[in-house]
Structures are given as structure tokens and as C-alpha cells.
N, C-alpha and C positions, 0 to 999 in steps of 0.2 A: 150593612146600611150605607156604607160608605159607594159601595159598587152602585147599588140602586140609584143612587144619589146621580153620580157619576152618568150611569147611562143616561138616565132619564133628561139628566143638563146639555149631555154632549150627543148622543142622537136626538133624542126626541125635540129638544130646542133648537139644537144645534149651536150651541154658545160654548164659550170659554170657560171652564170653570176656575174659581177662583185660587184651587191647588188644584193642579192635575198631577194625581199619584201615582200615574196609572201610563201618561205617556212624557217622559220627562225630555225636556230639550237635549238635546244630544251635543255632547261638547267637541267646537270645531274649534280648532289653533288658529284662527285665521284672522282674526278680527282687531284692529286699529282703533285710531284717534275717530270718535265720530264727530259727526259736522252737525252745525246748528246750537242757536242761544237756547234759552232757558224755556222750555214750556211750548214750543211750537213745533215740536216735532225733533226725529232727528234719522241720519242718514248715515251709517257706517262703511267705512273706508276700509277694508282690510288693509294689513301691513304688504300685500304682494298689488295693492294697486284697486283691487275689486271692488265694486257695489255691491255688499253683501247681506245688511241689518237695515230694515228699513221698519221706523216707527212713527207711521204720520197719522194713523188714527189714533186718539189717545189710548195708551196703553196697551195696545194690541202687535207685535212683533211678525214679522217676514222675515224670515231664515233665507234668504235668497240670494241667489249672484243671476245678475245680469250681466248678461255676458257681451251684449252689447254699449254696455257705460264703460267707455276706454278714453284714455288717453294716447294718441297717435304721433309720431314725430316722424317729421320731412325735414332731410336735407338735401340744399340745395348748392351745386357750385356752377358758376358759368353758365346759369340757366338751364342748369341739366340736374334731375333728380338723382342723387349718387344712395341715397339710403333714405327708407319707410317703412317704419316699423311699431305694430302695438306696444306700447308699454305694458305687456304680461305675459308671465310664463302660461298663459293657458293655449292650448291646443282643441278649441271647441268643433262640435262637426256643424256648426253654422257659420256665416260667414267666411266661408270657407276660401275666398278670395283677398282676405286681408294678410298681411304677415304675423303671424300669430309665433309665441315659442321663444320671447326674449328669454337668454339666457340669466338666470335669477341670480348669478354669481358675478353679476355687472355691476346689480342694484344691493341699495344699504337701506333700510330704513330704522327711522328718530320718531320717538313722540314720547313731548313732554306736553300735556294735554294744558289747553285746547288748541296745541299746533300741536304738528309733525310734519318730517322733513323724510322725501325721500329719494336718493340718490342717483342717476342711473347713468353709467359711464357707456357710452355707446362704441360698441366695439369695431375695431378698426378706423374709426371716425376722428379720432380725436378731440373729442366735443361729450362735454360732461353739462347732464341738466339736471337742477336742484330743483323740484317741486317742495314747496312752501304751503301745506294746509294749516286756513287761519278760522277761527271761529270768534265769536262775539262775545266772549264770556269772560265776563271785569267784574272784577270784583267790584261794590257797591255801587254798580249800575245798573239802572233800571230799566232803562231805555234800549241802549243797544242792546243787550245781554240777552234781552228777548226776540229778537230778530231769527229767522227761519233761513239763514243762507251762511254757504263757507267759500271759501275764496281758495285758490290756487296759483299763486305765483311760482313763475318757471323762470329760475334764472340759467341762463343759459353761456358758457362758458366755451370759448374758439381756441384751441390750444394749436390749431395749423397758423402757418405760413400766410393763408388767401384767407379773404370773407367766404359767409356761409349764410346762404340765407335757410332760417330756421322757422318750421309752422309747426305748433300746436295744434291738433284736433280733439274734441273735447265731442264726444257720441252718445245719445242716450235714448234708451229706450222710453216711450209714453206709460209709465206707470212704475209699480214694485216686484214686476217676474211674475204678478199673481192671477189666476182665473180671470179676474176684472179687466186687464191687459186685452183681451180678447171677446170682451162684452160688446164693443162696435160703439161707435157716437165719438170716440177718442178723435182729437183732431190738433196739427202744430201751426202758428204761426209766425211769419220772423215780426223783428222789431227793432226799434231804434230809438234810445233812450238819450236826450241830450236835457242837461242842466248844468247852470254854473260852469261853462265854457269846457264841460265832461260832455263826451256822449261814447255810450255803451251800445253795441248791436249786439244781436241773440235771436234767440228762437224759444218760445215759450210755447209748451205742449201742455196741451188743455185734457185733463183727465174726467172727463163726465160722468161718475158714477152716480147712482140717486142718491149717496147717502153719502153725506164729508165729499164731496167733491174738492179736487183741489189742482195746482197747476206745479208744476216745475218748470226754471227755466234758467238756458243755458246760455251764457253772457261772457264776453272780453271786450275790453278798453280803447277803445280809439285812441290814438295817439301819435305824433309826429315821428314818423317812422315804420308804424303799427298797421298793420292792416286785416280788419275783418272782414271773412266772409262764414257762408251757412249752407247749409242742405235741409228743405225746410221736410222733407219728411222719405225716408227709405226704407224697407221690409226691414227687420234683425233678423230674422228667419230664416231667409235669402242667403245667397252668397256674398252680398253687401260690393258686388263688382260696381257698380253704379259712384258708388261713395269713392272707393279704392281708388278707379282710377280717376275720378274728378280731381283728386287730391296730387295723385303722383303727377300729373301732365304738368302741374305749373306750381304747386305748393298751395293751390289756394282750392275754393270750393266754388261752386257757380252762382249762388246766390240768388236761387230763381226770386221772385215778386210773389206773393201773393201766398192766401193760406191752405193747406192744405183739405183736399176732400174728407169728411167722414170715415173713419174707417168702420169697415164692414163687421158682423157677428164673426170671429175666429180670427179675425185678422188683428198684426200685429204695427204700430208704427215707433220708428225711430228720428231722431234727429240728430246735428253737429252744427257746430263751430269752429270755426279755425282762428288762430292770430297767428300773423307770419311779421316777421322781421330780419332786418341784413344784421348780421355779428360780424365788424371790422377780424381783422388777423388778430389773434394774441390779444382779442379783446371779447367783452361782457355786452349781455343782451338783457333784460327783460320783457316774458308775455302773461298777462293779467288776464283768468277767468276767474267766474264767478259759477257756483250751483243755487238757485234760490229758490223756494217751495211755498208755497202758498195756501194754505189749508183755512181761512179765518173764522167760519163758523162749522164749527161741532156738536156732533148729536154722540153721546153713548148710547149704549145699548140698547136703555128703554128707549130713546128716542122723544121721548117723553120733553125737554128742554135744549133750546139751542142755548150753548155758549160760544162767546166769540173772544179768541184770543187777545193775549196782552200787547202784542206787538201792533194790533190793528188799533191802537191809540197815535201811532204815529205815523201808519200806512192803512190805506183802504181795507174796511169786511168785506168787500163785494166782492171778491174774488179775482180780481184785474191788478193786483198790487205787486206782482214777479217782477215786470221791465223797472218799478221804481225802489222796490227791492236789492236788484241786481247792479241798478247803478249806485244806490249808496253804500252796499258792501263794496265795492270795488272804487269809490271815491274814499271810504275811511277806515279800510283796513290797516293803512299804516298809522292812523291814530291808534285804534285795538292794539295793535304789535308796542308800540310805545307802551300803554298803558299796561298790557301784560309783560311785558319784559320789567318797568317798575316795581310792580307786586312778586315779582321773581326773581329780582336780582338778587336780592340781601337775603333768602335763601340759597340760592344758586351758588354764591359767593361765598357764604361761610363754611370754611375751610373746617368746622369741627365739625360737619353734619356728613357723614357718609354719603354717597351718591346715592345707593338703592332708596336710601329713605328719602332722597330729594327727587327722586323717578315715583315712587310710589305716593309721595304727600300729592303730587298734581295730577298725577294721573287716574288717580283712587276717584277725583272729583268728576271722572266720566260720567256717572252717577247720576249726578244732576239733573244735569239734560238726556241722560239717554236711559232714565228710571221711569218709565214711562212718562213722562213730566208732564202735568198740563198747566198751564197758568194763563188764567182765564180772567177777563174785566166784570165786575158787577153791573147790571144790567140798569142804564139810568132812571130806568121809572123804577127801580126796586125802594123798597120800603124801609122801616127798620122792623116791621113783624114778619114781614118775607125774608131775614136774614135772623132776626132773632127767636121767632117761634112766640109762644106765647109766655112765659118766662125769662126771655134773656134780657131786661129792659135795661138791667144794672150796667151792661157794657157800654159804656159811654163814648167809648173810643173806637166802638165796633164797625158803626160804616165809615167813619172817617178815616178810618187803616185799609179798610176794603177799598173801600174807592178809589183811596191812592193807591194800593199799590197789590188792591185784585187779591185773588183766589190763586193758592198756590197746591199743586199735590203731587205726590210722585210715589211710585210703586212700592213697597216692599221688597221684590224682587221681580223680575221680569217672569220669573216665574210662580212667583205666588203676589195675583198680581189683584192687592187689595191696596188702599191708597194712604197712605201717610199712617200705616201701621204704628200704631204709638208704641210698643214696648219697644220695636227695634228702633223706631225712629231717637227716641231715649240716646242711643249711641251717637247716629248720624246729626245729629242736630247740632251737634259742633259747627260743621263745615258749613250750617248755614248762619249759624248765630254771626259768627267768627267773617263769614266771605260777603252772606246779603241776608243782613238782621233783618232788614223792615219784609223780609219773605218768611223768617221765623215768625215773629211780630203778628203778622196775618196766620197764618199756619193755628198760632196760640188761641188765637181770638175764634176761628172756627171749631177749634176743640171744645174751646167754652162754652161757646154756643151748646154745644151739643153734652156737655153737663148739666148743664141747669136745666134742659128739658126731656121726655121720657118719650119711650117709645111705648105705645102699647100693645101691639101686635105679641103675638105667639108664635115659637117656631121650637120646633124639634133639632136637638144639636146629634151630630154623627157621632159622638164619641161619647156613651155614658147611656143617650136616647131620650136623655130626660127634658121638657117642654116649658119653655120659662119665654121670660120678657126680650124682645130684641136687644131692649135698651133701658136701663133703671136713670132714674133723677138723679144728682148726685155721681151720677158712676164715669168716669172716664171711658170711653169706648175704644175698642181694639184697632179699629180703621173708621173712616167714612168712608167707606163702599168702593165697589168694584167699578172698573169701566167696562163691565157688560149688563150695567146695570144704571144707577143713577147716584153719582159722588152727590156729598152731602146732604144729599131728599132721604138717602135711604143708609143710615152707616152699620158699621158691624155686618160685614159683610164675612165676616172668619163664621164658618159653622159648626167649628169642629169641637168646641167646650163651650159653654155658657162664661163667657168672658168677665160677667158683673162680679163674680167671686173670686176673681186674679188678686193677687195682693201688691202687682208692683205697679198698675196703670195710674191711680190716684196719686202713689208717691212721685211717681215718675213726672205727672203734672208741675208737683211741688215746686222738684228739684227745678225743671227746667224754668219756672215762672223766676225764681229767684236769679240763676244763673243768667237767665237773660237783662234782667234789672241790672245786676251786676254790671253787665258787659256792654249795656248799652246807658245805662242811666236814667231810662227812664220812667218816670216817676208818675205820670198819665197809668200808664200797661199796668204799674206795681199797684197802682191804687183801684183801677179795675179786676183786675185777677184776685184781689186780696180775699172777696168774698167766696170766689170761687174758690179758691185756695179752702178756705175756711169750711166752705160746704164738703169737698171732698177728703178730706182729713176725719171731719165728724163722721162721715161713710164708714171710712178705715176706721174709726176706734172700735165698730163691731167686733171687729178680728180679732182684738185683744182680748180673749175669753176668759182669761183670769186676773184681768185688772192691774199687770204687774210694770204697766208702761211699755210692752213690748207684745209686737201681733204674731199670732200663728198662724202656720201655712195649715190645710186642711186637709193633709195626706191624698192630694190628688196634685197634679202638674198642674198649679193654678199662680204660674208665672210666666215669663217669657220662655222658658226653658220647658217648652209644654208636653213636653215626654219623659220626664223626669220629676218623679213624684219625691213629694218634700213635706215630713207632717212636723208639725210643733214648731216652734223657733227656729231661724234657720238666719244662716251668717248672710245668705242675698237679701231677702224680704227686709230681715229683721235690719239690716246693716241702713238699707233704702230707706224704712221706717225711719231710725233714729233722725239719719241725714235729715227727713224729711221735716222730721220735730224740731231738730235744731235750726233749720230755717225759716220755720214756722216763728218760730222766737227771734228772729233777727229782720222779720220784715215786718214783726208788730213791733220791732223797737223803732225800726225805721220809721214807720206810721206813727205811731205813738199810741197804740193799741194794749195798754198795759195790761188791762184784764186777759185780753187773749195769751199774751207775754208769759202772765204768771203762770196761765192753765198748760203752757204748752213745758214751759220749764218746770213745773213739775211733773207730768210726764216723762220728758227727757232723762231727769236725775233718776226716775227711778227705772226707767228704760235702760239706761247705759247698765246699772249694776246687775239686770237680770240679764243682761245679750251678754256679761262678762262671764255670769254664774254661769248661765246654762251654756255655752259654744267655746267658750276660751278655754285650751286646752294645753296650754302653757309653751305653744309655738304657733297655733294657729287657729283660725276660727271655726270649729264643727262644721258641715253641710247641715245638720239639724239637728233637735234635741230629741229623737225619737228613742233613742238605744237600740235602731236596727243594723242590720251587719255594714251598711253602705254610710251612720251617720255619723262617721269621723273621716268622712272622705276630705280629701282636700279639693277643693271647689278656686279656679282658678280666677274667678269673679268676683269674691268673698269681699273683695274693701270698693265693691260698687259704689258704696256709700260712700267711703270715705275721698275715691274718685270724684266725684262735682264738690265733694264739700272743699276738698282742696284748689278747686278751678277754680273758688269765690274766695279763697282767702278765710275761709271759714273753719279751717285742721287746726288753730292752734290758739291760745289763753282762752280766754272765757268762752270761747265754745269749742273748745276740743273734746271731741264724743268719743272719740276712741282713741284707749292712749297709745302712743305715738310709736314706743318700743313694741309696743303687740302689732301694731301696722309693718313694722319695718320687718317684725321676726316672720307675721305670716306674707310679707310677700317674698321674703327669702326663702322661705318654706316653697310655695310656689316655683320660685326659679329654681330653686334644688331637684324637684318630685316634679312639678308639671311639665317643664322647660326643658330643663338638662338630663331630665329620667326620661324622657318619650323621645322615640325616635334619636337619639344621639345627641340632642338638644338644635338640630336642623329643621325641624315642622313648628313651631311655633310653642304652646301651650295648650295642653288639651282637658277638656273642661272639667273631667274628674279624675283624681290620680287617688289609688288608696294608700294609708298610709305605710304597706308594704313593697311599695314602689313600683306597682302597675296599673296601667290604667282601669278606671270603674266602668266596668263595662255593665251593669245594673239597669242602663237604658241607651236607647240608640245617642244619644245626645251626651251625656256622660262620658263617652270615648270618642267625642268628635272634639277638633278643633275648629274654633268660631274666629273667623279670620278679625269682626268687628270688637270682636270682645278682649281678642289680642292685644289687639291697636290701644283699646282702652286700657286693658291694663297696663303695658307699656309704658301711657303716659303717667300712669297713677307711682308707679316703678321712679318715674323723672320725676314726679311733683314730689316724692318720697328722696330724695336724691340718691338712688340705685338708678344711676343716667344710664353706663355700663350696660347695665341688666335688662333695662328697662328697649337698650337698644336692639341686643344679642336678642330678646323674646320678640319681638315684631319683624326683625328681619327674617327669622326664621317663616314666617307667613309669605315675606314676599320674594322671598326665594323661591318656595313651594311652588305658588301659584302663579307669577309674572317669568318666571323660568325653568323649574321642570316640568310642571306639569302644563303649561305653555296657554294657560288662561287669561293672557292678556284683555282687559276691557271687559271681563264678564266675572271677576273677584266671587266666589260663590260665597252662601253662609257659613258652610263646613266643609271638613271634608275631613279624611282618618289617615292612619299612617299609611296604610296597603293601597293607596289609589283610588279611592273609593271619596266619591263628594257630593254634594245637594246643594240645589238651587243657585244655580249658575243665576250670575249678574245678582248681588244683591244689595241691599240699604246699608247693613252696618258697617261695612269697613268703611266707610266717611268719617268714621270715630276716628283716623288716624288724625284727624284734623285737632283732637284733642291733645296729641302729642306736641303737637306745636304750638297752642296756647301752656302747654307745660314748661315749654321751652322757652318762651318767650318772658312768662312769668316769673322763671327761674333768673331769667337772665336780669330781668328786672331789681329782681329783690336783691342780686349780686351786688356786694360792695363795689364800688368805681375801682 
């Protein structure tokens, strides 16, 4: 069913399907710090210098190097070019006239995201240049953070005797490497940007495809000293002699006027930039580029609705906004740098936090922006029934959060590529509560929406084959939709189970409505979600088929873990449920909701004593109450619940649901059998360990370790105060992955001990974010 599916989407349509199981991205070592804010796109930098990962339509990825996006350095003594050399080890058969084959044992590279630093000491020269990549991503900004450009500062360093004059070249090809590249109508023009006593030159190449048109453009800083020049358009195909030696004769570029012809059907165009500068003896230079991109209205797949990006609230949708782009990155990067060095220092600095964990807490947040992200402005004549539906009317606060601060979405994983997947999102959603709430905030508010209204449609799921509702009233949904399709018109875009009968998507609502209250305070959100809360919980009391205060899983994979069948009571579900009860009861206290109060704490008292009856095993919590050979596995996710309950301050007096000593035994259980028994205690935590001390290998998922789940538990290990343990289980993940197995920037969802992993680039490890709200907690509630 799954094959038919498959063809019928990927020839016959010719689209993305939303899992492709069939051609999986192929994992390349290569990949860096990418570039670009929140939601407009983004551009990846390998670590050896390449343009390699290009994401400007939403959600759709290029695996590409262009081989023409370099960076070039000239040096100059006495007027005479003594050295000219690409900055890259590659040896391509185009371009065949440039110097290509930097020795890679020159250069160092750093990224602690959203910079990276990369080094390259030029040989025999005596002159070392530090390239500076800066991105726009601050924490509780809203403004910049959505900007579509990265900056590059080259500081350049004279360690001879005599000045040196030094040019940067900055080369790029009209497009992403891809077919379109050679569609013909492509065209570059230069420019010159001046405001506020700044002025920026460049060359901005115009990408005319019929569908998301958009521009790139390639910019350095004028400045007393500084001198630009451009090559407004040259083949990359070519031998590129033209550019070469424009460059070698004098250190600079010719700079012709005017903009380039059309390019033809097959034909390809490139452009550059140079900034050149004198560097005294034994002394410091700096030269300022800019990359800026330009995409501001987008169609997905159906094509069906334009939306127009977040950043075009402070730069033009017409499509002409590069040159003013390019000069405000490169007039306020060193603001960015200030404000991210702030948000990182007093991490950075504290001496008890291990380095890997202070590499991984920033860098994990690649995610963001390069998850396929879009965030997009509400359209001003919209409605509140064009955002509400005919149901939603209770959200009081729904377009007044939209409208400030827009539509936010971001992939599940680059390869399963549905949008703000809720059950995983559940994880990731630290990093956003915790970095840019009022993006959670919005995020929540569109979930709800799409609770309180149904879908009627019918469709056949691939796994089972059975024919139900897209979408039930009441029911929390698995994603809002694909980007080869239409985000929020059309959700639940997962085909593969009928998702209305998952038992973790409603709690998981729960949990995060409160936990964001919590962490934000506010009292607007908690008063609108309360009913929504209220409706999805009455959903879930279905599940409880015997009345005893505690829901049953319905012996199919009907949770996040969707390969991994789970019947009767079970320590995840059931753990989520309680959590979910006892929050239940602490935001009708907070309202003053008392009838809801009493009905939920009575469920709870008698929920807690049946998850102890049936799962507590006198070390740790069953996987489920079924009595089959797999349900006394240890499940290394098992105090999920008790994880958010502890992030709110909710683990302990009048609402401790699970008591404390069976929390501490089963996560030391955990770290004995899942941690320290797999793999030599070096790969992290793997999701089911039997109680004979090897892994459950009972489903593909069972013997994998969940790089995001780790992270979670980890924290839950710290909020627990097993700090220790809590360390030693999460490093072991980012060892695996950020260094042997050399996955830098594409963190997958799993992967096993033997080499073996899935879905490169994904949502959940952003849950590491949780670690640090544990940390900070902990540190809080510490006596002075």
C-alpha cells in the first residue's frame, strides 16, 4: 500500500512525499553553521568553506555545492600580486583557471551556532585570516531574528615586516546548483546602497523562476580605507579566466556599469565581489561581506495561497529588498554579536558545565532556522472566521498573537517533512518557550484552532488500511500539513496510522498549555486554552475503559513511538495522562475553577494508585500492563510525565503524582540497564533495554536510541538531582553524533549501536534545551 502510495505521489505527481522510505537523504560529513534568521529561509556553509544545503523554498532542501560560491584571497606587496588563492580544498573540472586545492591542514574551523569561525593561515605568507560567520538569531527578538542574510567578517592579520594589501572575493553562482539554474530569464545587477553616512556596493542576481521567485545578493562595506569593487555577471561553467585574472592584475575587479543580459535556456550566470584593503606591518585589517536572499512571497505546493514572510514587516514583499537587506546586516552585525555573546556568556563561562554540553546546547538550535522554518505574517484583511473556522470563536487572543507576531512552523525533520509535528514537537518546544515564547504562544494558538474544529473529509491510512476522519473535534492533530501541500488549510498530513486514537497528542497539549503559563505568566493564553484544555482531556477520558483513573494504550503503536505496539496501561501514556490530570487541577486552582478541580483530583487520587498497582515493579515502571514477554521492558522515557511536571515546579507536596523514591529508583534503573548496559555506556540511552540486560529488540524503535528523548531524560536525571548521570547519559548522544559518526548540523531522530540511523536533521534534540531550564532551576532553588 505504502509502494502504490509512494509511486503514484513521486512519479505520477511528481512531489515530495511527506516520508520517503524508499529514497532516504544520504549522510554527508560536510555540513556547518547555516546562515539566515528565523523563518526566511536558510543557506548552509560546510565546515571546509562550501555552499552546500540550500532551503529557500519552504521546506524543500538542495543537497548541493556550488562550486562556484568561494571565497578568494589576494595578496598584494609593492604593487605586485605575490599570492591568489581559493579558499578550498576542492579541485573541480570547471573553473579551471582559478587556484583551486588549498591545503585543508592550513585551515581550523569553530561553530558555536549561529556564528562560526574559520581559520586559514596562508602558507608561506605570513598572514593568517579569521572569517567571522554571523547570523541574526537573539534570543527574544522578533525583528531581526527573522532577517534572510549572514554576514562575514574577515579579519585579517600581517605578521611580515612590510604592508600587504589584502582583497577578499566573494563569487556566486544565480541560483541553488539546481535545474532552474539553467531555465534562462536569470539576470545580475550591481548596486549601491547608502544610508546613515553607510554605503554598501554589491551585485544582486535576480532568480526569475515562475513559482517563489527570489534574489540573492552579494554586498561589502565601504569604508575609509576599504574599497569595493564587482563583476556583474561571468559563466561558472567556464574556466572563469575572465574573473581570475581581472582580480590578479591589481587586487580589485573592473566594476563594469550596468546590468546584465538575460541568460539564455542552459546557460548558466555567476557574479563577485571584492573588498580590498592595505594591512600596516605587524599589524590588523578588517573586510565586511554580506550574503542576503530575498524570497518574500511564497506559494507551497498547492499553490493554492500566497503568504508573505515575517521579515517583509520591516523590509519590502516586492521582491527588491537584497541592497537594503545587505546594508542593514552589515551596519548591525556588531549589535547581533553583542547581544549573542550576552545570552552566552554566563553559559560559556560556567566552569561546572562541560564544553561538549556548551557545543551542543547552541548548536542543537540549528534547528530552528534550518527545520525547514517558515514564519509568515497574517494577511491584513484576514478575518477572525478565516483563522478561526467556524468553532474557534472562544480564542480571544488568537488574532491579536497572530498578528503580532504571525505564523510560525518548522519541520519535523528535513526528512519527514510535516510541519510542527506535535508529538515530537512535545520535546522540542523547550528551545522555543525558553529562547522566543511569543513564537511558542502563536504556534499554541494555531493548534487550538484546529481542536475545536473537524475535518470531514475521508481518507485511507497506509498502515492498518482502514478509512476514517482526516480530523475529529476535540482531537489534537499530528502536524498541520506538508509544504507540498497547504500548512494549516489542510493538517494531519501523517498517513501512516489514523492519529485520532494516539493517546499522547491531547496530553501533550495539556502539558505544554501549563508549562508555558508557567514560564511565561501569562494569564490571557491560560484563560483562553483552559477550555480547550477542558475539551481535549474529556476526549481522552474515552481511553479509560475501566474507569480506574488511568487510560489504556489499545495494543497498536498509538503514540509517538509509532512502531512500537503498547496495550493496557503503560508507564509513557499512562505517566503523560497523570501529569496531565494533575495540571488539570492546578490551572482550575489558578482560575478558580473549583468544580473542574474536584473532578480532576478525583481522577488523579485514583489514577496514581492504579499506575502504581499495575506498572510499579519495585524498581521501576513496566512498559505496560499486558503480561507479554516485552511488558516489563524498561522504557527509557518512562517518567515523561514526571519530566514537565518537574519543569513547573509541580514533583513535589500537594501535587506529587509520583512518589519520588520510585522516580529516583527508576531512573537509576535506566542509567544502570539503558545507559551503562548498551554500548559500554558511550551511545547514549537506548529506548528499550530488557530486564536481562539487552536491548528490546521487539520493534525497530525499541533498539534505537532517540537522540531528543535522551536530552529529555537527561534533564529529567538533573531535575531529579542525578546531575552526574544525568550528564554522562546525554553526552554519550553527542559524542556519537557531533563526533564519530561526524553528523554535525543534521542530529537524526535515532540511530543504533552498529551504524545504523534515521532521519537525519531532526526536531527533537532541541529538548536539550530542557536540560538547561533544569539547570537553571536547580540552581535557583539552591541555597545562597
Amino acid at each position: 500500500r505504502y509502494f502504490l502510495w509512494w509511486y503514484k505521489k513521486t512519479r505520477q505527481e511528481k512531489k515530495y512525499p511527506f516520508i520517503d522510505l524508499l529514497s532516504a537523504v544520504p549522510l554527508q560529513q560536510i555540513y556547518g553553521c547555516p546562515l539566515g534568521g528565523i523563518g526566511g529561509g536558510t543557506i548552509t556553509r560546510g565546515w571546509r568553506g562550501e555552499f552546500c544545503r540550500w532551503q529557500l523554498n519552504p521546506g524543500i532542501y538542495h543537497y548541493e555545492t556550488v562550486i562556484a560560491d568561494q571565497f578568494t584571497v589576494c595578496l598584494r606587496r609593492k604593487g605586485l600580486t605575490v599570492y591568489q588563492q581559493v579558499l578550498s580544498v576542492e579541485r573541480p573540472r570547471t573553473l579551471q583557471d582559478w587556484n583551486w586545492g588549498y591545503c585543508g591542514h592550513y585551515a581550523f574551523y569553530h561553530a558555536l551556532y549561529p556564528r562560526a569561525w574559520t581559520v586559514y593561515e596562508l602558507p608561506g605568507q605570513n598572514v593568517v585570516l579569521t572569517c567571522r560567520q554571523v547570523s541574526p538569531v537573539i534570543p527574544h527578538d522578533y525583528q531581526d531574528s527573522s532577517l534572510p542574510v549572514g554576514v562575514f567578517i574577515w579579519e585579517v592579520e600581517n605578521g611580515n615586516d612590510e604592508d600587504v594589501e589584502v582583497s577578499i572575493m566573494f563569487s556566486l553562482q544565480n541560483g541553488m546548483g539546481t535545474k532552474e539554474d539553467k531555465r534562462g530569464g536569470h539576470w545580475n545587477e550591481p548596486f549601491a546602497f547608502e544610508k546613515e553616512g553607510t554605503r554598501v556596493a554589491g551585485v544582486v542576481l535576480h532568480h526569475c523562476t515562475p513559482v517563489n521567485p527570489f534574489s540573492l545578493a552579494i554586498s561589502a562595506r565601504e569604508k575609509a580605507g576599504t574599497r569595493v569593487s564587482h563583476f556583474t555577471a561571468f559563466n561558472p561553467t567556464g574556466s572563469g579566466k575572465e574573473v581570475w585574472q581581472d582580480l590578479l592584475q591589481d587586487g580589485q575587479l573592473d566594476s563594469p556599469a550596468g546590468e546584465s543580459a538575460p541568460t539564455e535556456k542552459g546557460e548558466v550566470v555567476a557574479a563577485a565581489v571584492c573588498a580590498s584593503c592595505a594591512v600596516p606591518a605587524r599589524g590588523h585589517g578588517t573586510l565586511e561581506l554580506a550574503l542576503a536572499w530575498d524570497m518574500p512571497r511564497v506559494h507551497f505546493g498547492s499553490k493554492e495561497k500566497l503568504h508573505v514572510r515575517r521579515y517583509t514587516r520591516y523590509f519590502s514583499s516586492e521582491g527588491d529588498a537584497a541592497p537594503a537587506l545587505s546594508h542593514y546586516a552589515l551596519t548591525r552585525y556588531e549589535e547581533w554579536e553583542k547581544k549573542i555573546e550576552e545570552w552566552q556568556k554566563p553559559i560559556l563561562e560556567n566552569s561546572q558545565l562541560p564544553p561538549w554540553y556548551k557545543s551542543a546546547l547552541f548548536n542543537e538550535l540549528y534547528f530552528l532556522t534550518d527545520g525547514g522554518t517558515i514564519w509568515v505574517e497574517l494577511p491584513p484583511d484576514c478575518c477572525a472566521e478565516d483563522v478561526q473556522g467556524p468553532a474557534g470563536a472562544g480564542l480571544s487572543q488568537l488574532l491579536p498573537v497572530l498578528r503580532e507576531y504571525g505564523r510560525f512552523a518548522y519541520l519535523e525533520g528535513q526528512e519527514y517533512r510535516m510541519y510542527n509535528t506535535y508529538d515530537v514537537h512535545f520535546y522540542a518546544s523547550f528551545a522555543l518557550i525558553m529562547l522566543w515564547p511569543k513564537l511558542q504562544i502563536s504556534l499554541q494558538y494555531d493548534i487550538a484552532v484546529t481542536v475545536v474544529n473537524e475535518d470531514v473529509q475521508l481518507r485511507q491510512y497506509l498502515m492498518g488500511g482502514e478509512t476514517a476522519q482526516v480530523k475529529l473535534k476535540n482531537v489534537v492533530p499530528h502536524d498541520i500539513g506538508e509544504p507540498g501541500d497547504e500548512p494549516w488549510q489542510r493538517v494531519n498530513a501523517y498517513l501512516m496510522h489514523d492519529t485520532a486514537s494516539w493517546k499522547d497528542l491531547n496530553l501533550k497539549f495539556v502539558l505544554q498549555v501549563y508549562r508555558d503559563y508557567y514560564l511565561t505568566q501569562d494569564s490571557l493564553y491560560l484563560q483562553d486554552m483552559w477550555p480547550v484544555c477542558q475539551a481535549v482531556m474529556e476526549s481522552e477520558l474515552k481511553f479509560d475503559k475501566d474507569n480506574d483513573g488511568l487510560i489504556e494504550n489499545g495494543g497498536f503503536a498509538d503514540q509517538t513511538y509509532d512502531a512500537w505496539v503498547v496495550t493496557g496501561a503503560s508507564a509513557y501514556c499512562g505517566g503523560l495522562w497523570l501529569a496531565a490530570v494533575c495540571m488539570m487541577c492546578k490551572m482550575a486552582e489558578v482560575l478558580g475553577d473549583h468544580e473542574t478541580m474536584q473532578k480532576y483530583s478525583a481522577i488523579l487520587q485514583k489514577g496514581k494508585e492504579s499506575f502504581e498497582r499495575l506498572l510499579w515493579n519495585g524498581k521501576y515502571y513496566n512498559y505496560d500492563s499486558s503480561g507479554s514477554v516485552t511488558s516489563r521492558s524498561i522504557m527509557s522515557d518512562q517518567c515523561a510525565g514526571q519530566w514537565f511536571l518537574g519543569a513547573c515546579d509541580l514533583d513535589q507536596g500537594q501535587f506529587e503524582v509520583f512518589p519520588k523514591s520510585h522516580v529516583a529508583s527508576a531512573l537509576r534503573t535506566v542509567f544502570e540497564k539503558n545507559v551503562l548496559g548498551f554500548a559500554g555506556g558511550t551511545m547514549g540511552a537506548v529506548n528499550g533495554m530488557t530486564p536481562a540486560g539487552t536491548a528490546d529488540t521487539s520493534s525497530v524503535q525499541s533498539k534505537e536510541v532517540w537522540v531528543g528523548v535522551v536530552y529529555a531524560l537527561a534533564a529529567t536525571m538533573i531535575q531529579e538531582g542525578l546531575v552526574e548521570e544525568g550528564f554522562r547519559t546525554a553526552e554519550g548522544c553527542y559524542r556519537t553524533v557531533w563526533e564519530k559518526l561526524g553528523m554535525a548540523f543534521q542530529t537524526p531522530e535515532a540511530y543504533c549501536e552498529k551504524k545504523v540511523y534515521r532521519s537525519l536533521a531532526y526536531m527533537r534534540p532541541l529538548s536539550i534545551w530542557s536540560m538547561q531550564l533544569a539547570l537553571e532551576r536547580g540552581a535557583a532553588r539552591a541555597p545562597a
